[in-house]
NULUM-380251 format. One line per 4 residues: number of its first residue (from 1); for each residue y, z, x of C-alpha. Coordinates in nm, 2 decimals. Each point is the difference from the previous one (the first is absolute). Last residue first. Example, Ala and Ser with C-alpha at 12.3 -4.5 7.8 and 13.67 -1.06 7.14 Angstrom:
BEGIN
2> -0.11/0.71/1.37  -0.34/0.07/-0.14
***
This chain:
BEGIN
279> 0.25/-0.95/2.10  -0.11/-0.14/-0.37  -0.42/0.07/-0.07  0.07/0.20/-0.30
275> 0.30/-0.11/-0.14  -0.14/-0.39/0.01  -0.30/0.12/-0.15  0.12/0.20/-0.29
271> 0.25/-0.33/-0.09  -0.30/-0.19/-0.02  -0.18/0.19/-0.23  0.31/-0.03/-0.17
267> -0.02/-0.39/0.03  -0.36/0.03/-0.18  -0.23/-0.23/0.26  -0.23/0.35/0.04
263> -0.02/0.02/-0.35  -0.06/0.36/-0.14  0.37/0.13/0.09  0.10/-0.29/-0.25
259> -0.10/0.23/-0.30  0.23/0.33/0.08  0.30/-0.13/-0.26  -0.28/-0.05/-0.25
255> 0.05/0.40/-0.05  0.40/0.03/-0.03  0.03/-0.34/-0.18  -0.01/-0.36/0.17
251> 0.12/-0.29/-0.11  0.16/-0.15/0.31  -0.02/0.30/0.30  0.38/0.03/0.09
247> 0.02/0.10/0.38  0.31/0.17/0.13  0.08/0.07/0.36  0.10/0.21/0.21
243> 0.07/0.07/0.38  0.16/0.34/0.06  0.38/-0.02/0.15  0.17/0.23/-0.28
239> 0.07/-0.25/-0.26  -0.37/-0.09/0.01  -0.14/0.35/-0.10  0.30/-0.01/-0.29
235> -0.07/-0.35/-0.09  -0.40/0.00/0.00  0.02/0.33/-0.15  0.24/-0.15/-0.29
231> -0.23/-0.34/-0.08  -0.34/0.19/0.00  0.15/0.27/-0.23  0.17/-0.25/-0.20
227> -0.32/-0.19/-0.07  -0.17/0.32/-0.10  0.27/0.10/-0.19  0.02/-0.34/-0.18
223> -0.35/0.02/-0.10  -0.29/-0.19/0.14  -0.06/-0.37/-0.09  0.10/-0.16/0.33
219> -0.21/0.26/0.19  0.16/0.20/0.29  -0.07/-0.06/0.40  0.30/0.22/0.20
215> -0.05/-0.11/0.37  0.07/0.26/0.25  0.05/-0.05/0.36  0.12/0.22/0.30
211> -0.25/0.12/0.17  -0.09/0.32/0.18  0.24/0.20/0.28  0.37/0.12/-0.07
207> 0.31/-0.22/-0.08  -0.17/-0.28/-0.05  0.12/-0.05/-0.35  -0.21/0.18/-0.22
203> 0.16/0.15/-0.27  0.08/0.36/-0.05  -0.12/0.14/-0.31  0.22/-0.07/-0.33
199> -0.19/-0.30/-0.13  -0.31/0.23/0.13  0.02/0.20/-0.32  -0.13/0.38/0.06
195> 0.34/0.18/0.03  0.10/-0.18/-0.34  -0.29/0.11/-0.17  0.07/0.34/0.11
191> 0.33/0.01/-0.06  -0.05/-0.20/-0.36  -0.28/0.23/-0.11  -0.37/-0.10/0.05
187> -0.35/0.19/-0.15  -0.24/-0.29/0.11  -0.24/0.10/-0.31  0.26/-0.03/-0.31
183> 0.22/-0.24/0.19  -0.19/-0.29/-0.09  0.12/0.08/-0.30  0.33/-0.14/0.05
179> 0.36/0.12/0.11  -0.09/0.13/0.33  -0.19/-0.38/0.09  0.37/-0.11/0.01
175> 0.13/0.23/0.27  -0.31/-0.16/0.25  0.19/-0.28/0.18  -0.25/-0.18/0.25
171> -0.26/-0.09/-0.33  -0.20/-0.30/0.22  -0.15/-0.29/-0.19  -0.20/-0.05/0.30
167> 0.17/0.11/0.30  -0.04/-0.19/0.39  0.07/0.24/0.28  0.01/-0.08/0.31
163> -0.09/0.19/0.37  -0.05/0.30/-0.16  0.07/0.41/0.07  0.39/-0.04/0.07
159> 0.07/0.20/-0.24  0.19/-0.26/-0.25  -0.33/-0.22/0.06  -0.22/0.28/-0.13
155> 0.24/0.04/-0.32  -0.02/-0.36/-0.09  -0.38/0.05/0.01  0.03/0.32/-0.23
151> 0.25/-0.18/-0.26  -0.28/-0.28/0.00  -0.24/0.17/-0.06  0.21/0.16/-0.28
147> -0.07/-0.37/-0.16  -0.22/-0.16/0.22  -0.05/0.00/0.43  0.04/-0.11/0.30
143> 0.02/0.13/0.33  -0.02/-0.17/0.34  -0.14/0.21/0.26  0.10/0.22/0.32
139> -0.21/-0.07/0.24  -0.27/0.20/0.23  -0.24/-0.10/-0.27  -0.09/0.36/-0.07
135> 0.31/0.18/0.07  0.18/-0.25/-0.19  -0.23/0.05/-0.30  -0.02/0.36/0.00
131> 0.42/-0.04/0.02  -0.03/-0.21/-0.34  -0.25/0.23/-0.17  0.25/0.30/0.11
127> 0.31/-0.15/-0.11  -0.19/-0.04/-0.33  -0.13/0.31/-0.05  0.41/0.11/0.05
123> 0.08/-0.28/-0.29  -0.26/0.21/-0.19  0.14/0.30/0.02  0.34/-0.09/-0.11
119> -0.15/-0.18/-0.30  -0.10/0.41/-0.04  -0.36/0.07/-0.04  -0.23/0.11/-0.29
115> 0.21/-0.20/-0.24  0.01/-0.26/0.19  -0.28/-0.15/0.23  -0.14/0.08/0.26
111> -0.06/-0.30/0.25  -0.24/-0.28/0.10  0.04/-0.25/0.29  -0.10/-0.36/0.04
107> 0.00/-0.15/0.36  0.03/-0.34/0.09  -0.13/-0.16/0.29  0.13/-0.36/0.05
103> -0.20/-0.25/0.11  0.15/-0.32/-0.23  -0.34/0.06/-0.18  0.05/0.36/-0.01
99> 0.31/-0.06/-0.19  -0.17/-0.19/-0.28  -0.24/0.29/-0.01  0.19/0.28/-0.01
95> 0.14/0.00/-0.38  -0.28/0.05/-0.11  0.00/0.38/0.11  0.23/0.06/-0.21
91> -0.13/0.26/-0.34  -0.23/0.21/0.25  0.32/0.12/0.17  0.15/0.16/-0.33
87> 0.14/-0.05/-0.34  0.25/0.22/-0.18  0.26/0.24/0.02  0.20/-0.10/0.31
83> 0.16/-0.25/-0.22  -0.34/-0.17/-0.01  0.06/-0.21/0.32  -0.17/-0.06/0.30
79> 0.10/-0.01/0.38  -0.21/-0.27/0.20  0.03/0.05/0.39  -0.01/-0.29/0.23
75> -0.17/-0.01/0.34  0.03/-0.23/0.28  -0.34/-0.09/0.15  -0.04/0.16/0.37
71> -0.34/-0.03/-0.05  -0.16/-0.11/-0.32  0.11/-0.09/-0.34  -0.11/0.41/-0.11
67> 0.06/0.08/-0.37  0.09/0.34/-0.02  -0.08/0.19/-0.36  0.24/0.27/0.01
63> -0.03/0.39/-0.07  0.24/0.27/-0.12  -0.07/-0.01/-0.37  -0.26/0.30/0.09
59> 0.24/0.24/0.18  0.00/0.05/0.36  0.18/-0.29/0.15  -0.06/-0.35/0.16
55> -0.34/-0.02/-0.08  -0.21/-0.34/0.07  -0.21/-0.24/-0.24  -0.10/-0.23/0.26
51> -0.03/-0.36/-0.21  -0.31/-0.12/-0.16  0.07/-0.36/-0.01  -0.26/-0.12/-0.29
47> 0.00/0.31/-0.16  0.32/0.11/0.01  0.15/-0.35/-0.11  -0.22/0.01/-0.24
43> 0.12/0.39/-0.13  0.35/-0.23/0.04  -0.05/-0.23/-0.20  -0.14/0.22/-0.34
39> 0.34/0.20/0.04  0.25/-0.26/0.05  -0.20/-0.21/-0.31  0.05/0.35/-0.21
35> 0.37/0.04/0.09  0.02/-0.33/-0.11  -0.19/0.04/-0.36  0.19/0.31/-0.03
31> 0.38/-0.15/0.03  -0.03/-0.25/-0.24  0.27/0.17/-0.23  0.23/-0.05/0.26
27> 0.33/0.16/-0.06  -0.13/0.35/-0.14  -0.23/-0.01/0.36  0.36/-0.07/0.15
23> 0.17/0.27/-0.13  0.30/-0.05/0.26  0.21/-0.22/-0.22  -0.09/0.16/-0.34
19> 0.07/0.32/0.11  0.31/-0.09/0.21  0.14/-0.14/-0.35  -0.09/0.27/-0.23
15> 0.15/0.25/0.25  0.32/-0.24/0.00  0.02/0.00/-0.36  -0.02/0.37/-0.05
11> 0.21/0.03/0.26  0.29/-0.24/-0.14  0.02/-0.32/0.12  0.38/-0.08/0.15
7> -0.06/-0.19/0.37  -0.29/-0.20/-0.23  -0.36/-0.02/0.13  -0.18/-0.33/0.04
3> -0.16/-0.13/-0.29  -0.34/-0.12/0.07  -0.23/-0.17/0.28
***
């Protein structure tokens, strides 16, 4: 997982540190040939299922694939990665199927991405892909999602928009991401990056409506700040009446971290539908 960072590193050191813990295509050098399998999966997934592609905004990136389990099937909304500079809808869609078959509806949605837009622009696309949702299945959904998918689905639950929220590798304090070159397209400084982490965002304690839980998955053989960041939003959300938990995914780096939501037996599969069909 690496070193974790010392109390006394200077900045040079600790901007060499947060690089090479949140540089996670740097960290897996195996990173295309996934990214190509999530591709060439889900254009079958596509094909075989052909999901509603529907539009929840007015730009081009503001579309979902729907994939219908039926009537009054709960619903659960996939929010991708790609430090909101990378990736899109067309990347995910196989990660529907094993959900489908528990009949669950999931729902995929696109967004701008960085630099054209603000990552405070695309948190508000996804407010409005989540509330399309709700107004469609009368419901509101569970969220999950990867990386700064998960940051967004976290931030869903803290407004009140999801009935559960289950993050991926989720990145819930952003100040570190201002000292790396990821910063480059998202543009942060520390108030805004600060203003924008949902470790500081009210948590969900059933103080106003939507759902309380958020499990924190994280790979086993991720960095310690990704670790850390799981471990410390689970504590802080939790020390404030949310329900958390932590989930330690054996062997599993940032990308193979997503694998088991393609087995419908996969205990975070299971997880999903447990939060999504709880009263």
């Amino acid at each position: 997982m690496g070193k974790a960072l010392s109390p006394e590193a200077t900045h040079n050191e600790r901007a060499a540190a947060y690089e090479a813990a949140y540089n996670n295509r740097a960290r897996v050098p195996g990173h295309p040939a996934i990214l190509d399998r999530w591709r060439k999966d889900s254009l079958r997934v596509i094909d075989a299922r052909r999901p509603e592609t529907l539009e929840y905004g007015p730009s081009e990136r503001q579309k979902m694939e729907w994939f219908d389990a039926g009537p009054g099937a709960p619903v659960a909304v996939f929010m991708h990665g790609g430090y909101w500079q990378a990736l899109d809808r067309g990347w995910f869609a196989w990660v529907a199927p094993a959900l489908l078959e528990h009949g669950i509806s999931v729902a995929v949605p696109g967004y701008d991405l960085a630099p054209g837009v603000s990552v405070g622009k695309i948190i508000s696309q996804m407010r409005s892909a989540t509330e399309f949702v709700r107004a469609r299945s009368g419901k509101r959904p569970l969220v999950f999602g990867h990386s700064v998918g998960g940051h967004m689905a976290a931030g869903m639950l803290s407004e009140g928009r999801a009935r559960a929220a289950l993050a991926i590798s989720g990145v819930f304090d952003l100040e570190p991401l201002v000292h790396t070159s990821l910063n480059e397209a998202l543009k942060l400084d520390a108030p805004v990056a600060r203003a924008l982490s949902p470790i500081h965002w009210p948590a969900p304690n059933g103080a106003t409506p939507g759902g309380t839980t958020l499990d924190c998955w994280v790979g086993g053989a991720e960095s310690n700040e990704f670790v850390r960041q799981s471990r410390e939003m689970a504590a802080a959300w939790g020390g404030k009446g949310a329900d958390t938990h932590v989930e330690i995914v054996d062997g599993a780096d940032h990308f193979t971290v997503l694998d088991p939501l393609a087995d419908p037996n996969s205990p975070m599969v299971k997880r999903l539908v447990e939060l999504a069909t709880a009263e």
